[in-house]
C-alpha positions as CSV (number, residue, x, y, z in Angstrom):
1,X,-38.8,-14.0,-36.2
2,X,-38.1,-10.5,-37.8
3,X,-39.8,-7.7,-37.0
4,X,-42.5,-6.5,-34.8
5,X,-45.6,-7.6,-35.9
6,X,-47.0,-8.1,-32.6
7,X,-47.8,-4.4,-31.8
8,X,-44.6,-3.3,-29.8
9,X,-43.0,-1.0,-32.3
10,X,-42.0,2.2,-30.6
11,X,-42.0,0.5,-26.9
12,X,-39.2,0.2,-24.7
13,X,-40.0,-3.7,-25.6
14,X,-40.2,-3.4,-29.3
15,X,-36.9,-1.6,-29.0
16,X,-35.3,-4.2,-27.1
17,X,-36.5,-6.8,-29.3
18,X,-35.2,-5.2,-32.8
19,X,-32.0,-4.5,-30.9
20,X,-31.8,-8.5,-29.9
21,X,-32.8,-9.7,-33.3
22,X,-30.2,-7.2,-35.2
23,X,-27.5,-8.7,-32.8
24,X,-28.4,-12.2,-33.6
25,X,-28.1,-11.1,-37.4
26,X,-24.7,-10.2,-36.5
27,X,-23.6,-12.9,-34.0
28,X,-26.0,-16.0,-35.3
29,X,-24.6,-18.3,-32.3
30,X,-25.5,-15.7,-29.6
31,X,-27.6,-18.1,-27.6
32,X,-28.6,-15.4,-24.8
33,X,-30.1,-12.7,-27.0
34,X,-32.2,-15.7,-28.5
35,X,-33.3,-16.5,-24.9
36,X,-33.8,-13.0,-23.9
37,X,-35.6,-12.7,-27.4
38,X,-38.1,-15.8,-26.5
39,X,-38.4,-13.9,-22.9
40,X,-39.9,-10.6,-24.3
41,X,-41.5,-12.2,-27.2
42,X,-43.3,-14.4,-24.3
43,X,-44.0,-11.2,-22.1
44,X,-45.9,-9.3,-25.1
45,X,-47.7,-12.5,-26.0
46,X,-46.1,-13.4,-29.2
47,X,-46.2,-17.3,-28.7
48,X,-45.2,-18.5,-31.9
49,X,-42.2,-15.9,-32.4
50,X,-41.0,-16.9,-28.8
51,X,-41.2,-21.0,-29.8
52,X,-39.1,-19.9,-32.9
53,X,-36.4,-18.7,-30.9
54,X,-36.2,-21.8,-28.5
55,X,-36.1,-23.6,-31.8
56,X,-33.1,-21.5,-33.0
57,X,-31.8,-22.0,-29.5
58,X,-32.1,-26.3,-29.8
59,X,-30.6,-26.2,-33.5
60,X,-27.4,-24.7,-31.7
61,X,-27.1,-26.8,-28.4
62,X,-29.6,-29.6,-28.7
63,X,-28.5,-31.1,-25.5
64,X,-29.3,-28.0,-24.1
C-alpha cells in the first residue's frame, strides 16, 4: 500500500495519500485514514491499493 505508483505523485491527491499512509505508519489502528486512504486510492483508480486498505480496515474491526 506504500507509495504512489499509480501516477499521483506531486498532486494535491498524491500528497494526501503519502500524508495518510505516513500517519497510518505512525498510528497503525487509525481506522479513518485507512478509509480516507481506500477513498482516494478509489478516486485515482487504484483498485487493488484501495481493497488493501479495506482489508487493513477488516483485520482491525471485522464486525465492522
Amino acid at each position: 500500500m506504500s507509495g504512489n505508483q499509480d501516477g499521483t505523485n506531486g498532486t494535491p491527491i498524491g500528497k494526501g495519500i503519502m500524508l495518510l499512509e505516513s500517519l497510518t505508519r505512525q498510528i497503525p489502528g487509525f481506522i479513518p485514514a485507512y478509509m480516507m486512504i481506500a477513498k482516494a486510492k478509489l478516486a485515482v483508480g487504484n483498485h487493488v491499493d484501495a481493497a488493501s486498505a479495506i482489508s487493513q480496515v477488516l483485520s482491525f474491526d471485522p464486525k465492522n
